[in-house]
N, C-alpha and C positions, 0 to 999 in steps of 0.2 A: 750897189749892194742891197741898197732897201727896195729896190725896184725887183731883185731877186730875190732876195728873201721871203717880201709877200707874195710873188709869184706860185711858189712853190708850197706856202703855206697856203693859198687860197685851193690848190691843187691837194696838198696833205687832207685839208677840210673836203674838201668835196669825195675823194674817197673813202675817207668815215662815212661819210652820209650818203653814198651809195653803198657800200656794203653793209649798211642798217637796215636801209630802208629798200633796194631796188629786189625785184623779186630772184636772185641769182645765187642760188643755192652753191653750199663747195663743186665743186669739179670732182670727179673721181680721182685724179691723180691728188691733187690739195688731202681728199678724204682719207686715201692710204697714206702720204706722207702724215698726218694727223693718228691714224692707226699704229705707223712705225712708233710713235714717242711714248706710246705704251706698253711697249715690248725693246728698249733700249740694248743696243749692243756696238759693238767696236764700228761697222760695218751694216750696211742691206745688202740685198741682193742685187738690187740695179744701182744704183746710187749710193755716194758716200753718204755718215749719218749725218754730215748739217744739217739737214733741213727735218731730223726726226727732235735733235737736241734742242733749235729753236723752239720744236712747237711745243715740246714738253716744258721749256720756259714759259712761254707764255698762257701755254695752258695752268702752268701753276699759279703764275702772276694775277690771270683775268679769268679764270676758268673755261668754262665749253661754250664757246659761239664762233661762229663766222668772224665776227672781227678780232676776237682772241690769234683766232690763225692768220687772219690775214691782215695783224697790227705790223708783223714782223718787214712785209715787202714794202710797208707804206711808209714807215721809217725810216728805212733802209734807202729809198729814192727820195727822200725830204735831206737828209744827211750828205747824200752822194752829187745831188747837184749843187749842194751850197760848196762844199768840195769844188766840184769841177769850175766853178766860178772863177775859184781862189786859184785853182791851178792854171788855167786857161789864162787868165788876167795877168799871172806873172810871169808866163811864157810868150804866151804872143801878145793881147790886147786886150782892153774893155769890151767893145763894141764883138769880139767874137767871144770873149767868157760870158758877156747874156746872151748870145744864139746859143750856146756849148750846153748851157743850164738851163736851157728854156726849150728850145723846141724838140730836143730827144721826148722831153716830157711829153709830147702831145702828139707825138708819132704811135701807133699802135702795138709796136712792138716792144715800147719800151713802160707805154700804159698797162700791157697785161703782166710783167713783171714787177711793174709800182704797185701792182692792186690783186694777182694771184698766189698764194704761198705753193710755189712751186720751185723745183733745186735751182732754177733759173736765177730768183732771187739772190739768195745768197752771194750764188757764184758770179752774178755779175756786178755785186756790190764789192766782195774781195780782192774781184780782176782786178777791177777799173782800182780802186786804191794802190794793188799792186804796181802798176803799170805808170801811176804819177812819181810814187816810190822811186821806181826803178830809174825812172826819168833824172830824178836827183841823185840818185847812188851815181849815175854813170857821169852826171855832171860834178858833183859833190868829191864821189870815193870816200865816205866817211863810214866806219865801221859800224854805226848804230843802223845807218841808211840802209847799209847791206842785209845786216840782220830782220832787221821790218821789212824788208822787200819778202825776204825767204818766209816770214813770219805770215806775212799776208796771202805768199802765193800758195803757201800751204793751209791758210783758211781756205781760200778758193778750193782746190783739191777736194776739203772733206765736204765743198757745197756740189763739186759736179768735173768728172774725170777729165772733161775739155782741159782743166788748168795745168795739163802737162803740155798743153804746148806754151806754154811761159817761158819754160827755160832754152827750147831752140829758137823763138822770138827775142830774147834777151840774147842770145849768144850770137845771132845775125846782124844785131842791131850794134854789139860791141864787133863785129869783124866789118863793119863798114862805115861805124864812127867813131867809136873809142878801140879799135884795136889796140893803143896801147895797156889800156888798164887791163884789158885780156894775161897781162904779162905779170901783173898783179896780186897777192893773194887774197886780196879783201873780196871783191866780187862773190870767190869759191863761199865764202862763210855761210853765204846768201842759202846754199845748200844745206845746212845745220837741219836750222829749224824748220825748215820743209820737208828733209828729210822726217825728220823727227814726229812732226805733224803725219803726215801721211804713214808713218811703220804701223799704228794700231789699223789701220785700214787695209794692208798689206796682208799684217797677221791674220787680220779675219777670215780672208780669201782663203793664204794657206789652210787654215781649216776647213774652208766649206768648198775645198776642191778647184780654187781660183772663181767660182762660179759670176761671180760680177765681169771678170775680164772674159768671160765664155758670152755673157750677154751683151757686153756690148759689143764684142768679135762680131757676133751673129746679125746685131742690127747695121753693124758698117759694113757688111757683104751680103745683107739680104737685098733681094730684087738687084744683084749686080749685072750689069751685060756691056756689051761691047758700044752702043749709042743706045740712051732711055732718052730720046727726046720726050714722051710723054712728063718723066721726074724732071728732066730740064724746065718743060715749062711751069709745073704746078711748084716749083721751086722757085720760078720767077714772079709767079702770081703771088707767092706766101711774105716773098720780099716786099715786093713791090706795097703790100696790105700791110703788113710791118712797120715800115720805115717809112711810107708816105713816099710818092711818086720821083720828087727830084733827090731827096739824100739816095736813096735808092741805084738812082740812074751814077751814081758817084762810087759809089764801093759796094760789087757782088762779083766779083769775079771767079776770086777763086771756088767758091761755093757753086757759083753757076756753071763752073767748068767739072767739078766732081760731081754736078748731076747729070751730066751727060755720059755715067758710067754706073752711078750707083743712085739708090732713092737716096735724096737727102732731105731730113724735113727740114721745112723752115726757120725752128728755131736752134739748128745746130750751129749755124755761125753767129748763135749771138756774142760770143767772148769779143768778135772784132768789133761790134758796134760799139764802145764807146772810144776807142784812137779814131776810130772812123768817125765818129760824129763831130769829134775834136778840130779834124782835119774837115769836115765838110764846112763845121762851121768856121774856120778860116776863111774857105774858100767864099760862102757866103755871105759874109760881113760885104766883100767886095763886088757883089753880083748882083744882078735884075735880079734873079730866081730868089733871091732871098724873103720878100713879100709873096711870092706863088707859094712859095714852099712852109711857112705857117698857116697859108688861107687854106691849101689843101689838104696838110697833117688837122687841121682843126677840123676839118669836115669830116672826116674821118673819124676823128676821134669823137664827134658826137653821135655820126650816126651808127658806129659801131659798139658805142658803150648802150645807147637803148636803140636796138634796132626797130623794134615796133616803129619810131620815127617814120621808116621806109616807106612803108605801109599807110602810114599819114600822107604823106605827100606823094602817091602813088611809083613807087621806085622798088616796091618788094621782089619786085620780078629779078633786081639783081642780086640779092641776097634772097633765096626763099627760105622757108623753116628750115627746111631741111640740110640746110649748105649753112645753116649761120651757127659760126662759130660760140654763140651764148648759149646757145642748146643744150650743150652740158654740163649748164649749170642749172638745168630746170627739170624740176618734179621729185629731187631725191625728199627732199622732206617731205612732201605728200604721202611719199612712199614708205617714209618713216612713223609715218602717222598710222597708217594704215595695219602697216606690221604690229605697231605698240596696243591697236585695238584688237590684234588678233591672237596677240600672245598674253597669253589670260595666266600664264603657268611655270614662268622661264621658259619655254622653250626654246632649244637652239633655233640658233639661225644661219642659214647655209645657204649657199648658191655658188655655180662652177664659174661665176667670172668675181674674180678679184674688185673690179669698181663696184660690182653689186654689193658684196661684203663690206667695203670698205664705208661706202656711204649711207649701210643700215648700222653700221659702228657708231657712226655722228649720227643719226636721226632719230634711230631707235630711241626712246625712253631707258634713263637711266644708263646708257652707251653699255649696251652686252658687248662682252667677247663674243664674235662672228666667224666662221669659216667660209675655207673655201676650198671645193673641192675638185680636184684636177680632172676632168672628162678628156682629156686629149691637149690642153689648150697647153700654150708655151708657157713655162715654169713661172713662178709669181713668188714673192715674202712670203705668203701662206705657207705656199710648200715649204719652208724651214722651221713654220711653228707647229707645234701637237694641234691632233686635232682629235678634243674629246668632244665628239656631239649628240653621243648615242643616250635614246629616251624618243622625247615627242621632239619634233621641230618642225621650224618653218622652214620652207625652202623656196627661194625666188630665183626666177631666171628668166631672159626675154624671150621664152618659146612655152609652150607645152612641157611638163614634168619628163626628163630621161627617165627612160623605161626600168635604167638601171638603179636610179632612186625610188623609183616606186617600188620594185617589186623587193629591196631593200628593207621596206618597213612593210608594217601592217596594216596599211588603206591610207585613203584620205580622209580627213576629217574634216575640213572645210577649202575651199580653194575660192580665191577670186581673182578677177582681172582686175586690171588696172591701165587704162590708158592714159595720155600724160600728151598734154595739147600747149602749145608755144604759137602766138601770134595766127592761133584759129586754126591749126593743122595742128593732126597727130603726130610725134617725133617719136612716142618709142612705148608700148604699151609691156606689164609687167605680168608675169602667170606666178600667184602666191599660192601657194599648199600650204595647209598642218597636217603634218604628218603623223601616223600611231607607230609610239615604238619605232624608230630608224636605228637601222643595226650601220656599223662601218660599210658605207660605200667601198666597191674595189676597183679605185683609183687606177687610171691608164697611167700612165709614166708619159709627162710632157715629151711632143716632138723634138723641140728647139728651146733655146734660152731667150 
């Protein structure tokens, strides 16, 4: 246990002091779920509110930084594998409870959820407690077991909509091991507080037209067709980078079979990684592969937390700027800087993509309220809030000024570029306006959800 313990605390410590000090600004998606917890409600648009209530806790706790938002996921994985230890060890064994707690930690997929405050977190900190839960209700049958089961899997829920498949994996698992406690009514209780949990999230939908269950309809049948081997393989590649090469080769199946019909990203099957990791590390307590498979999550895990590394040792050629997934987390604060010297006057701040808004919300000086305005692009949380922006504003976007913004107001009054360089290449350069006088833009009505 002390061999675990510090393990995961030298791990806890080191992502403090990477997200202090390494140059990796929030993420777009981190920025809007930090944008949600300032506008609180039952529900978002794409996702349940976990991860907007979190950040409003800790934004009240520690105030406005990077690691205020990102105290939450690091926690949340220091807490969850001393857990797993404990469970793992009284289920199977020692020797597989420190693979079980130890090397998910240094697999990438499970590193960006220890260290990004994205709905990912949450939801896979609530699975996984669920799921040991569950393990003892079915073994136990004791009423408090069943109620924390339902209690948990309805935390999960409000961290990310995956957590409905809880109850048809609980109900397969009782029809081919406890069939008899099926016969039972303690299990059903398990339903209460889940229900319960999940109604304010329900109701919200009923009011805004179901539109969460419209979004993600639309991203589980977009790019659908009859064979994508293209999404088959970039779905094997995202695995494979994830979870480090041999857990990998051990549990993708079903995922890899749905992308041979539909895009699936890669981190849609995260719910099964940790029974999976459970079960891998069973299997690798007893195997050769078990020494391969930390040397290689380990290398992984260093040259993808500072990729510049690559480039050191001349390897950039497999990750280049452009393909590397740190990317976006580089330049928004530049850009925040830039804006805060350019807006001499309140001026709003506006631009037609949602991650533009969201991460001049965190950088800008003082965190303004920011918009975002719909040019064509698929519906976003913007579109559910007012948008008063009329007067002078800035407006940023990654092209040249729409035509139909410009001739909206009465000139420009200053404009600059802004290019934005990651490991000696450009990755994404920014066209900033002040605007005279912006009257209400006339917003196209999103394609798609």
């Amino acid at each position: 246990m002390i061999a675990v313990l510090s393990f995961n605390l030298i791990l806890f410590l080191f992502r403090v002091f990477y997200v202090v000090y390494y140059p990796l600004d929030l993420t777009p998606e981190e920025s809007q779920y930090w944008d949600w917890s300032r506008h609180l409600d039952l529900s978002c648009y794409s996702k349940p509110p976990m991860v907007a209530y979190l950040n409003f806790l800790t934004r009240e706790i520690f105030g406005v930084s990077e690691l205020a938002v990102r105290i939450t996921p690091i926690v949340f994985s220091f807490l969850l594998y001393l857990l797993t230890y404990l469970f793992v060890k009284k289920v199977f064994d020692e020797r597989s409870a420190i693979i079980a707690s130890t090397l998910p930690q240094i697999t990438i997929g499970f590193g960006i959820n220890s260290l990004l405050m994205t709905t990912d977190a949450p939801f896979i900190f609530f699975w996984s407690l669920s799921l040991m839960v569950l393990f003892f209700a079915f073994e136990k049958n004791l009423f408090w077991l069943w109620l924390l089961a339902g209690f948990l899997g309805g935390l999960a829920f409000l961290g990310k909509y995956p957590a409905v498949f809880l109850l048809p994996c609980a109900l397969l698992y009782g029809i081919f091991f406890r069939r008899s406690l099926l016969k039972d009514y303690k299990p059903y209780l398990s339903l209460i507080p889940a229900f319960l949990l999940s109604l304010p999230v329900l109701y919200w939908n009923y009011r805004h037209d179901f539109v969460s269950f419209k979004h993600v309809s639309t991203l589980a049948s977009k790019s659908a067709s009859l064979l994508n081997f293209g999404s088959f393989l970039e779905f094997l590649a995202g695995q494979a980078l994830l979870l480090s090469i041999i857990p990998f080769l051990l549990f993708f199946l079903f995922f890899a079979t749905l992308s041979l019909f539909k895009r699936v990203e890669a981190n849609w099957s995260g719910f099964s990684y940790f029974s999976a990791f459970v079960l891998a590390s069973v299997y690798l307590s007893k195997s050769r592969l078990l020494l391969p498979s930390y040397l290689l999550a380990g290398f992984l895990f260093v040259f993808l937390h500072f990729t510049p590394l690559l480039d050191k040792v001349g390897l950039g050629g497999l990750l280049p700027p452009h393909r590397d997934p740190t990317k976006a987390g580089i330049g928004w604060s530049q850009l925040g800087e830039v804006v805060s010297e350019m807006r001499t006057a309140q001026e709003s701040i506006i631009s037609p993509h949602y991650q533009i808004s969201a991460e001049l919300a965190f950088y800008v000086k003082r965190n303004p309220r920011t918009y975002c305005i719909n040019l064509g692009r698929r519906m976003n949380q913007y579109d559910l809030w007012e948008k008063n922006y009329e007067g002078d504003a800035i407006f940023v976007d990654y092209v040249p000024i729409d035509q139909r913004v410009l001739s909206a107001s009465e000139g420009i009054i200053e404009e600059r570029e802004l290019p934005i360089f990651w490991r000696g290449k450009e990755i994404r350069k920014f066209y900033i306006y002040k605007l005279k006088n912006l009257k209400k833009v006339e917003e196209e009505m999103p394609g798609s959800y």
